[in-house]
C-alpha positions as CSV (number, residue, x, y, z in Angstrom):
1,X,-0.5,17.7,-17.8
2,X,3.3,18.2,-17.7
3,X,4.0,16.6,-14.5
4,X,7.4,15.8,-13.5
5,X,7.2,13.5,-10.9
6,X,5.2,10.3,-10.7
7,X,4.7,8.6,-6.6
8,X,3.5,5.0,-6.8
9,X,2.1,2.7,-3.7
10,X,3.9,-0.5,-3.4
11,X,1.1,-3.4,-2.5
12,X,-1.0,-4.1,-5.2
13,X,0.0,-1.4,-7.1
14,X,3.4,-2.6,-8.1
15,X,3.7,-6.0,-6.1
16,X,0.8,-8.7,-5.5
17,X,0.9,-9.6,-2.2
18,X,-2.2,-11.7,-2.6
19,X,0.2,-14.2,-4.6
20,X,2.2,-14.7,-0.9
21,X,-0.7,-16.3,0.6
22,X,-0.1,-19.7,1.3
23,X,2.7,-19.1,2.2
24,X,1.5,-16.3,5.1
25,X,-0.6,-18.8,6.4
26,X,2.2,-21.7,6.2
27,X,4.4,-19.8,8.6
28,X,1.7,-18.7,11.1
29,X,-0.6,-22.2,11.2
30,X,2.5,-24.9,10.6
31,X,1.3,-28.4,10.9
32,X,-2.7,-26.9,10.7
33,X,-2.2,-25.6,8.1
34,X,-4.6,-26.0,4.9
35,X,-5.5,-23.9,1.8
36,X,-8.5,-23.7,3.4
37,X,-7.8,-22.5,6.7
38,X,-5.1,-19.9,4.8
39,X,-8.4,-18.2,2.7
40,X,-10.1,-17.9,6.0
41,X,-7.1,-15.7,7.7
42,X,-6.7,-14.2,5.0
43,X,-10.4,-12.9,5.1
44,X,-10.4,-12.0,8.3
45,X,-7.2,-10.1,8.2
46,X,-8.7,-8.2,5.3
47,X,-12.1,-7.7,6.7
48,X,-10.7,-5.8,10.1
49,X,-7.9,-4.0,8.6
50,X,-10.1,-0.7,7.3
51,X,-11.7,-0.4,10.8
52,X,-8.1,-0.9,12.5
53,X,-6.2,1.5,9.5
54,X,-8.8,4.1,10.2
55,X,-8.6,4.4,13.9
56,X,-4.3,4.4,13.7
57,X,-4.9,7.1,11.0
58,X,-7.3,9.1,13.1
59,X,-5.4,8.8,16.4
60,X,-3.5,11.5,17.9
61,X,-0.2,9.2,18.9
62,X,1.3,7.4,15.7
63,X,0.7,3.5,15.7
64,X,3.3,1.9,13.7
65,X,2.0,-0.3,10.9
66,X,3.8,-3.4,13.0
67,X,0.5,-2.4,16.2
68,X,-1.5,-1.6,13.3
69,X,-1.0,-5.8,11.8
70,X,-0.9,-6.8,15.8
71,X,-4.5,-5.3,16.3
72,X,-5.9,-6.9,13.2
73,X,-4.6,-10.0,14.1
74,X,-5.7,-9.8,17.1
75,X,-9.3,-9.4,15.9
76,X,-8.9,-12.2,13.4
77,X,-7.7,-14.5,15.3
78,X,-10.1,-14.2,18.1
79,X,-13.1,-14.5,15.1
80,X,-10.9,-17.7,13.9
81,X,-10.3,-19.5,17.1
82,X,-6.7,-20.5,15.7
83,X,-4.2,-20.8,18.6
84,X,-1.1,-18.2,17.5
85,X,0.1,-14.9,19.2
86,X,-1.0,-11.3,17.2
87,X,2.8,-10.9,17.3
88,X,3.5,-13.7,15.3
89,X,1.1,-13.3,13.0
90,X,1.9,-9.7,12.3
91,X,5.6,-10.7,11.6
92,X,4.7,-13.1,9.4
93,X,2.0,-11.3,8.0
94,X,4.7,-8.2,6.8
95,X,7.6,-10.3,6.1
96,X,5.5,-11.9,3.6
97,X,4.6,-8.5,2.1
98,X,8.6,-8.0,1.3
99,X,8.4,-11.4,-1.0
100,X,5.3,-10.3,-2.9
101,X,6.0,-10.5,-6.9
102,X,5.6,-7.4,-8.9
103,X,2.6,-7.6,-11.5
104,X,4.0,-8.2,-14.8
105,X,3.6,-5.0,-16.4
106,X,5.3,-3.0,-13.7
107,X,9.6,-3.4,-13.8
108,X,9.7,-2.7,-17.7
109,X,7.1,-0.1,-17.4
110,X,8.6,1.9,-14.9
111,X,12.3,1.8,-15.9
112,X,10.6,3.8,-19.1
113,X,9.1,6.2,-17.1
114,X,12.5,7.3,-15.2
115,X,13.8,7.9,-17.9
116,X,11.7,11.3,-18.2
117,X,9.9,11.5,-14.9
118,X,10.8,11.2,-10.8
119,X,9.8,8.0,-9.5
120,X,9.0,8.1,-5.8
121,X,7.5,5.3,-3.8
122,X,5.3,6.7,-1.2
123,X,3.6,3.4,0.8
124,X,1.8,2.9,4.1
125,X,4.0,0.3,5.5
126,X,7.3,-0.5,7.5
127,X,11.4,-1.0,6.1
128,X,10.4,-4.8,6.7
129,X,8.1,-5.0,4.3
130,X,9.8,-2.9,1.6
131,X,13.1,-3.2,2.2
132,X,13.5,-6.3,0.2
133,X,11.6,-5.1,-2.9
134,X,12.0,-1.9,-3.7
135,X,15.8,-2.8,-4.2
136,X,14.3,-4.3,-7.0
137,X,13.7,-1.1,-8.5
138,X,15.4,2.1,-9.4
139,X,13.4,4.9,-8.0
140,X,14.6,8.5,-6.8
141,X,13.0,8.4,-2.9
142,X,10.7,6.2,-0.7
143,X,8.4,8.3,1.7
144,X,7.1,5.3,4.1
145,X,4.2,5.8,6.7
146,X,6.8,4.8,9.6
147,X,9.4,6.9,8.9
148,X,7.1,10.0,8.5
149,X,4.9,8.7,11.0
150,X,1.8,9.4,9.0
151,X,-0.7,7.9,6.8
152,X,-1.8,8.4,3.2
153,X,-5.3,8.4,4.6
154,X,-4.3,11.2,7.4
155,X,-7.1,13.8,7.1
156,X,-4.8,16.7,7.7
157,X,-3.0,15.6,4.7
158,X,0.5,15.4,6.5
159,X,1.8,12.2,4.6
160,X,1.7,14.2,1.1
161,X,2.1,17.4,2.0
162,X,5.3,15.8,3.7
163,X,6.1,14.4,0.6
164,X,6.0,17.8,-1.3
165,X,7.8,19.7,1.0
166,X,10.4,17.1,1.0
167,X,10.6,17.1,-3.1
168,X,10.1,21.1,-3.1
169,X,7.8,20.9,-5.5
170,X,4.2,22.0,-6.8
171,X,1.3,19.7,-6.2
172,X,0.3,19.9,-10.0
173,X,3.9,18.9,-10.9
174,X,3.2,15.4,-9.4
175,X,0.7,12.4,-9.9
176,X,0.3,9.8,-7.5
177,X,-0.9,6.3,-8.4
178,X,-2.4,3.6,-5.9
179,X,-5.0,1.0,-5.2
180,X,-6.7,2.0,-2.6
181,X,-9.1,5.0,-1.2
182,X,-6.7,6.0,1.2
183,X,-4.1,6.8,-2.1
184,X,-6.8,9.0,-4.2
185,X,-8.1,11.0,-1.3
186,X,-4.6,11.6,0.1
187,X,-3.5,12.8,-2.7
188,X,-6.6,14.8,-3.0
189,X,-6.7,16.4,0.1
190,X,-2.7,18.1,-0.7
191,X,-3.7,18.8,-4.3
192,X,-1.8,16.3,-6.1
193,X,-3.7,14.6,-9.1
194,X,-4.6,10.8,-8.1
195,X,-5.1,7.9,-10.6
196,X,-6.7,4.9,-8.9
197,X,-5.5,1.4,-10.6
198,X,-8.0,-1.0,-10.5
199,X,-6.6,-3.9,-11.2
200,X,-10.0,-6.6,-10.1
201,X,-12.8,-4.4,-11.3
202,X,-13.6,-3.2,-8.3
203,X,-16.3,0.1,-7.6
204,X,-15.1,3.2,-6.6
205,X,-17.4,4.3,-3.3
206,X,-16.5,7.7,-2.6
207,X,-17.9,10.9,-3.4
208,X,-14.1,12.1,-3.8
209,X,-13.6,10.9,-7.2
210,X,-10.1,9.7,-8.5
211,X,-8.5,12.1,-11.3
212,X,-7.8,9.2,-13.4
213,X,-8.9,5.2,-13.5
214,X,-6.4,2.5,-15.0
215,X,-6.8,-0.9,-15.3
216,X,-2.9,-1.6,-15.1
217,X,0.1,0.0,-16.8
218,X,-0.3,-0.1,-19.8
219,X,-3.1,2.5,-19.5
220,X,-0.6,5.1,-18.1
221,X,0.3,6.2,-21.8
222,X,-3.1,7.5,-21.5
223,X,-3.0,9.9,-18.8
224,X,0.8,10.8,-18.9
């Protein structure tokens, strides 16, 4: 395919936010803190974010990803019994996201690319979680879900197709590459090609399949 513009999610698709933590759970437990207690917030943030990200995506009145992190803090911490405020959490939780490292193959890689394609960054998120790392980076534009107010999961599609009007272009003239389910069926549902990177070997359990699987970025040549 000749496409001319390539959109990239930010967390664990460029950056590893998995890497930041210890030092999540430092700030939000203090002088509790353990390695083991940080593995079980952790989990439990993970494990009631999908139920919380698909009720903010289906609901008719935007909720910022800063109520989205309060809920599934909330949640978690209730499951946990540990003694801090959602709020705090959640501000910790997306402050952290900013100081995630970028996987190793990513800043070389796409300094290549922009040099013949459009690199957006299109990211379900908020300006303090990005802000600080995608200065990092030369890209073209950022599409991020509070600004647009809108999803990448959104079943209308409104996040992309957002995204293309915005760009003026074609849906075939772009590829969009992300982690998660919400990135390959966004992308589906406006018609732009998806390419799910699967960076832990994880299975794919949707009957929408990706366009294209990667492993990390050096598979791009591949598809490109």
């Amino acid at each position: 395919m000749n496409y001319r513009i390539i959109s990239f999610d930010i967390f664990q698709t460029l950056v590893d936010v998995n890497e930041r933590i210890p030092e999540i759970w430092r700030g939000i437990l203090k002088d509790s803190y353990t390695d083991e207690k940080a593995m079980q917030g952790a989990k439990a943030i993970l494990s009631t974010l999908p139920n919380v990200y698909e009720k903010a995506v289906q609901s008719e009145q935007f909720k910022t990803m800063a109520e989205v992190y309060q809920e599934c803090a909330r949640k978690a911490m209730e499951k946990l019994n540990f003694k801090t405020s959602p709020q705090e959490v959640a501000y910790n939780l997306m402050y952290q996201h900013a100081k995630a490292p970028f996987y190793h193959d990513v800043l070389d890689c796409i300094a290549k690319l922009r040099q013949k394609y459009q690199i957006i960054l299109s990211s379900d998120s908020n300006h303090l979680m990005v802000d600080d790392l995608i200065c990092k980076i030369t890209y073209d534009k950022a599409f991020i879900s509070d600004d647009l107010k809108s999803y990448k999961g959104d079943k209308r599609g409104k996040f992309f197709r957002t995204v293309l009007s915005q760009l003026d272009t074609d849906p075939k003239e772009i590829i969009h590459i992300g982690d998660s389910s919400a990135d390959v069926l966004g992308a589906h549902r406006a018609g732009i090609t998806s390419c799910w990177i699967n960076r832990d070997n994880r299975k794919w359990n949707n009957p929408i399949k990706p366009d294209f699987i990667i492993q990390n970025f050096n598979d791009l040549a591949d598809i490109l």
